[in-house]
TORGUDREN-35976 format. One record per residue (C-alpha): residue in one letter; x, y, z. Coordinates in steps of 0.05 Angstrom, whole numbers, padded with zeros to 5 digits, always signed. Each point is the difference from the previous one (the first is absolute). Example, Ala and Ser with C-alpha at 12.3 -4.5 7.8 and 13.67 -1.06 7.14 Angstrom:
<atoms>
a+00246-00090+00156
s+00027+00069-00013
</atoms>
This chain:
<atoms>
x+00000+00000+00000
x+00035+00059-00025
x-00007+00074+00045
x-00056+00027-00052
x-00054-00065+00015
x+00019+00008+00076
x-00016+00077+00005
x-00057-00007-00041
x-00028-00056+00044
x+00014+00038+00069
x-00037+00068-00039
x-00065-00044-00015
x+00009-00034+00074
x+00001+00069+00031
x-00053+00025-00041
x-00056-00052+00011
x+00025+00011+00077
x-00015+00066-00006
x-00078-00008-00038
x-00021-00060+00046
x+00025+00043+00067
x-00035+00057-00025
x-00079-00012+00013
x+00021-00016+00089
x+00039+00060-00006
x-00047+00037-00029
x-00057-00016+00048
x+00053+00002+00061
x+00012+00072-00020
x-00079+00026-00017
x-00018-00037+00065
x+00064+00033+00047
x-00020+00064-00030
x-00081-00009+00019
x+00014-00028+00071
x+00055+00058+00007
x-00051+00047-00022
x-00057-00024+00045
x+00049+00000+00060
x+00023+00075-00011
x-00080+00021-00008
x-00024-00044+00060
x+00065+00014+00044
x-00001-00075+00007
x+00063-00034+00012
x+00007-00069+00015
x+00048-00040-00037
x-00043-00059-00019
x-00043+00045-00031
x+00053+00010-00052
x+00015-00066-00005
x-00061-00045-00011
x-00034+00030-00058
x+00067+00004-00038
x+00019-00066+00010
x-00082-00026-00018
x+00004+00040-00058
x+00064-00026-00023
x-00024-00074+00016
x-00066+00013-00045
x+00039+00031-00060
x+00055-00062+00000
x-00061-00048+00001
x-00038+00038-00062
x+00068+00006-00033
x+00030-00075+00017
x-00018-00021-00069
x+00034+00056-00040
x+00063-00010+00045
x-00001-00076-00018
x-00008+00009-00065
x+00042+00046-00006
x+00060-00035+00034
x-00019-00067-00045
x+00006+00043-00063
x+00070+00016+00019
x+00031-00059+00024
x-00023-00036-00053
x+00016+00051-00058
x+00064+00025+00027
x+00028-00048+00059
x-00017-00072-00028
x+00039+00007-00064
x+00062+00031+00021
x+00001-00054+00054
x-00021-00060-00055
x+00052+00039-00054
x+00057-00005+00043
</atoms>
């Protein structure tokens, strides 16, 4: 495997990283913001408040999104991993 092949690979790895990551981290950072907002208007501050609802969130969106990230992750390893492995 010659320097080009291996940089490409690691570009596509880093970029499918990147777009299945990004749905949690979306909703971890529209939900931080909403708690973080209701906290500051209510003058509420207890630290589970903060933590619950992100974390709920987060646990809904990677169930909705499992089968994207699977297929996904398939797509790859079987376009890009499986035949430099079976090519030598």
């Amino acid at each position: 495997m010659d320097q080009q092949v291996f940089f490409d690979t690691l570009r596509q790895a880093l970029w499918i990283s990147v777009t299945m990551s990004a749905p949690l981290l979306a909703v971890a950072l529209v939900t931080g913001v909403a708690v973080g907002l209701f906290q500051a208007l209510t003058s509420v501050q207890e630290m589970t408040l903060t933590f619950v609802p992100k974390v709920g969130a987060m646990l809904a969106v990677f169930w909705v999104s499992m089968s994207f990230m699977s297929e996904t992750l398939v797509a790859f390893f079987t376009g890009q991993i499986v035949p430099l492995i079976a090519g030598g």
